[in-house]
C-alpha positions in Angstrom: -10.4 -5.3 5.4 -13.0 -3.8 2.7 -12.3 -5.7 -0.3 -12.7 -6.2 -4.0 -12.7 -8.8 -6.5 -11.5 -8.4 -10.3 -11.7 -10.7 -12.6 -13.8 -11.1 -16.4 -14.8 -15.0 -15.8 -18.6 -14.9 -14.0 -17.3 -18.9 -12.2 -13.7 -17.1 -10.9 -16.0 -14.2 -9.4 -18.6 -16.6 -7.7 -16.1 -18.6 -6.3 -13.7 -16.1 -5.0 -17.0 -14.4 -3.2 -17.9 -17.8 -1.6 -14.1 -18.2 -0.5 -14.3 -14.6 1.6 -17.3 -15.5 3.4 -14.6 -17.8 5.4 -12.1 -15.1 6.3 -13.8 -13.2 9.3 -12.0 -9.9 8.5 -12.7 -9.7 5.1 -15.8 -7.2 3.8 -16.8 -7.9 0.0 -17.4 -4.7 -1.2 -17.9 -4.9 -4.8 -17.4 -7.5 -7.4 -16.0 -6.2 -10.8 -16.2 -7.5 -14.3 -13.1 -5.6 -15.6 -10.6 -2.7 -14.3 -12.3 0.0 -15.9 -15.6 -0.9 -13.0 -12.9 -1.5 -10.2 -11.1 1.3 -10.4 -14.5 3.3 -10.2 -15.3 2.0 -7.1 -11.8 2.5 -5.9 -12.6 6.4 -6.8 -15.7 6.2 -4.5 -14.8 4.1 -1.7 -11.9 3.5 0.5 -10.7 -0.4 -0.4 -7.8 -2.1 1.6 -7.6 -5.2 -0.6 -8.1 -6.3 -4.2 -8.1 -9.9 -5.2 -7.4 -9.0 -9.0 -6.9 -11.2 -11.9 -4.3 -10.6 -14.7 -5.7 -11.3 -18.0 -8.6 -9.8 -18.8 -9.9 -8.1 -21.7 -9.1 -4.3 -22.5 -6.7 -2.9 -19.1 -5.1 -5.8 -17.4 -4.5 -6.5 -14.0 -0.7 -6.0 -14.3 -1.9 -2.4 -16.1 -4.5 -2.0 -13.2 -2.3 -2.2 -10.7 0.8 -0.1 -12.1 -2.0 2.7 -12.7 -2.6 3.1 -9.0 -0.9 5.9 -7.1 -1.7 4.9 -3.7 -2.7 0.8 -4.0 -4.0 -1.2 -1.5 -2.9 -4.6 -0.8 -3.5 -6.7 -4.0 -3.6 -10.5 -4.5 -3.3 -12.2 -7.9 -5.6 -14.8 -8.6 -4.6 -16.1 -12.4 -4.3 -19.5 -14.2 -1.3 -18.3 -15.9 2.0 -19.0 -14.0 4.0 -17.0 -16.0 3.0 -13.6 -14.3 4.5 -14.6 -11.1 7.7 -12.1 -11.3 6.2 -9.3 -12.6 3.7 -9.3 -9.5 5.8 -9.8 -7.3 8.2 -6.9 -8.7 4.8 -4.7 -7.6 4.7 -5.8 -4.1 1.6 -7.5 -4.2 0.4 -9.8 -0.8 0.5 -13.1 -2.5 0.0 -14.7 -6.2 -2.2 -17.8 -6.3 -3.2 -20.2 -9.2 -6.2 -21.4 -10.3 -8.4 -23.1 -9.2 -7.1 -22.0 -5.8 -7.7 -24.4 -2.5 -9.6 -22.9 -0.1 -6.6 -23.5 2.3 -4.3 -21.4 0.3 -6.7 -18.9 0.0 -7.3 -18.6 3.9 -3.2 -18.1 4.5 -2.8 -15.4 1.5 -5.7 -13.2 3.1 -4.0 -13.6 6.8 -0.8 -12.5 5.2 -2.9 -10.0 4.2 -4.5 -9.2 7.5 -0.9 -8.8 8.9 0.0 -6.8 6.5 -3.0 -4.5 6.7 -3.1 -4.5 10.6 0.8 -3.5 10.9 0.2 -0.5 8.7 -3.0 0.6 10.1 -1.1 1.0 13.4 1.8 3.0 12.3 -0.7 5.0 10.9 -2.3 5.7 14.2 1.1 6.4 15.4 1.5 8.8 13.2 -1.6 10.4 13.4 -1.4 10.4 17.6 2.4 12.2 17.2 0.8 14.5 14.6 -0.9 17.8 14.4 -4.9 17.3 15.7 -6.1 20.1 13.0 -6.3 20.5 8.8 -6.8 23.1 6.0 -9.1 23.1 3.6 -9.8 25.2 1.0 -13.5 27.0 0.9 -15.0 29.9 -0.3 -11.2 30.8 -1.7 -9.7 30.7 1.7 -7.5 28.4 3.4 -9.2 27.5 6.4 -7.5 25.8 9.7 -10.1 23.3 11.1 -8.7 21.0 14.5 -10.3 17.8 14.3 -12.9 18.3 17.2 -14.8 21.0 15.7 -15.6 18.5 12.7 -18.7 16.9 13.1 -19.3 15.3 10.0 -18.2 15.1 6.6 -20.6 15.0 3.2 -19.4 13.9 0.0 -20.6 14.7 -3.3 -18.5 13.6 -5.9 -15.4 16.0 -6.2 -16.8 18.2 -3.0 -16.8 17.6 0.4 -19.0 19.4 2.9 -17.6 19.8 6.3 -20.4 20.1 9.0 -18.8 21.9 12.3 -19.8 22.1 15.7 -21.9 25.6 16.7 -22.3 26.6 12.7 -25.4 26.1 10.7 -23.6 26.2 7.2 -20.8 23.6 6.6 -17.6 24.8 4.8 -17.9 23.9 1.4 -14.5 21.9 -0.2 -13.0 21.1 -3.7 -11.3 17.7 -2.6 -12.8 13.6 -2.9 -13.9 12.4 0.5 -11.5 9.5 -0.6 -8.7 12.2 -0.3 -10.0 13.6 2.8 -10.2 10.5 4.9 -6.8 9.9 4.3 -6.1 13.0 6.3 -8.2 12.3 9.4 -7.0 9.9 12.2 -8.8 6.5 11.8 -9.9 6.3 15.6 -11.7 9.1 15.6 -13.2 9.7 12.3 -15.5 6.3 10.0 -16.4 6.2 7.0 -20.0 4.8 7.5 -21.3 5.1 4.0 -19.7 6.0 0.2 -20.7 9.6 1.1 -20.7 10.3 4.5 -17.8 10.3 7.4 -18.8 10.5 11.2 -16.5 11.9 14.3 -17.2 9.6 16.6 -16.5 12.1 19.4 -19.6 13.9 18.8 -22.4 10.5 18.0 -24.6 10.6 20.3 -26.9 7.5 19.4 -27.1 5.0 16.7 -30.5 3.4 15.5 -31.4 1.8 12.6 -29.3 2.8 9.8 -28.8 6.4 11.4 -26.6 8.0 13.6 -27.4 11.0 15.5 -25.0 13.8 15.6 -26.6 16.9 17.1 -29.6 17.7 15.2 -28.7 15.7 12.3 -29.3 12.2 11.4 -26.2 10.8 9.3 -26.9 7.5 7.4 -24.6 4.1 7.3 -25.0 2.0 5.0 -25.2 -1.9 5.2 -21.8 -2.0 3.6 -20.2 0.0 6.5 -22.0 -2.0 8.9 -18.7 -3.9 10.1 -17.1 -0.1 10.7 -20.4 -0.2 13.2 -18.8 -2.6 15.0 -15.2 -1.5 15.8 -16.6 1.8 16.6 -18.7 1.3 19.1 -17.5 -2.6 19.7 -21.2 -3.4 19.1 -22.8 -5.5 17.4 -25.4 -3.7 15.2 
């Protein structure tokens, strides 16, 4: 699970980081001094988890987490027992107190991990019983793409370019690659950087920090390396 921690206190932060290195699927992706920063990276990367606490300065993790449309899994991590109900009335994983024992810590995140693993396969379900193309919309068209013929994927900021097999020019997109990804089933298509998402049906080698996709070289990033891993069930 790519993860997040927010929380104002510099001690809570260090901590919290220290207690993830014990959870083997857990991947620290950024560590966020208020919900302003978090939900920034939220916009760029896909996150699963958030290990959020409730009062801090300006938005609050109550406010943080009633903002979100679509929110991952969250765990509360507060010194204030009196915010139990109200995270609990927004479906969050778990609400711990500080300071937390590494023990309870551990069984929150493999709630978590059940949690996470039990939606990620209804998901595939879903995406196995489901149609194996998309539309897009480029150069004022709605275009019909089937999953195959998608290479890889670019992102730059609110565009996505969609590199396809046998074309030199990608098709051009209005749309996040956050949004995107959602669409595509996740065993075919990683996310192996904060711009960039791979079809693993057409890699053809991976060597330091670059995969090779016909005549292009796509980068993953050090972040992504764990995606690596389950993808090619390699160690990299």
């Amino acid at each position: 699970m790519r993860c997040i921690i927010v929380d104002d206190e510099p001690l809570a932060l260090e901590l919290l980081e220290d207690n993830i290195k014990y959870f083997d699927g857990l991947q620290l992706v950024a560590s966020c001094r208020s919900a302003a920063q978090a939900m920034q990276v939220m916009h760029e990367q896909q996150i699963d988890l958030i290990f959020c606490d409730i009062q801090m300065p300006g938005i609050t993790g109550l406010q943080l987490v009633k903002s979100m449309v679509q929110k991952p899994l969250v765990i509360f991590i507060t010194a204030y027992n009196q915010f139990a109900v109200d995270g609990f009335e927004l479906d969050v994983v778990d609400y711990l107190l500080k300071p937390v024992p590494l023990e309870r810590f551990l069984k929150a995140c493999s709630k978590a991990q059940v949690i996470f693993d039990q939606q990620r396969r209804l998901a595939n379900d879903i995406a196995g019983k489901n149609r194996d193309y998309l539309f897009v919309y480029a150069d004022y068209n709605l275009v019909r793409l089937s999953h195959h013929e998608i290479t890889y994927i670019e992102g730059l900021k609110d565009y996505v370019k969609l590199y396809r097999e046998g074309q030199p020019k990608p098709l051009l997109s209005r749309m996040t690659i956050k949004a995107l990804e959602e669409q595509l089933p996740t065993d075919q298509f990683y996310r192996t950087h904060k711009s960039f998402i791979i079809n693993l049906d057409h890699v053809q080698s991976i060597r330091k920090g670059r995969i090779k996709i016909g005549t292009a070289e796509v980068p993953y990033s050090d972040n992504y390396r764990d995606v690596i891993g389950r993808m090619t069930g390699k160690a990299v």
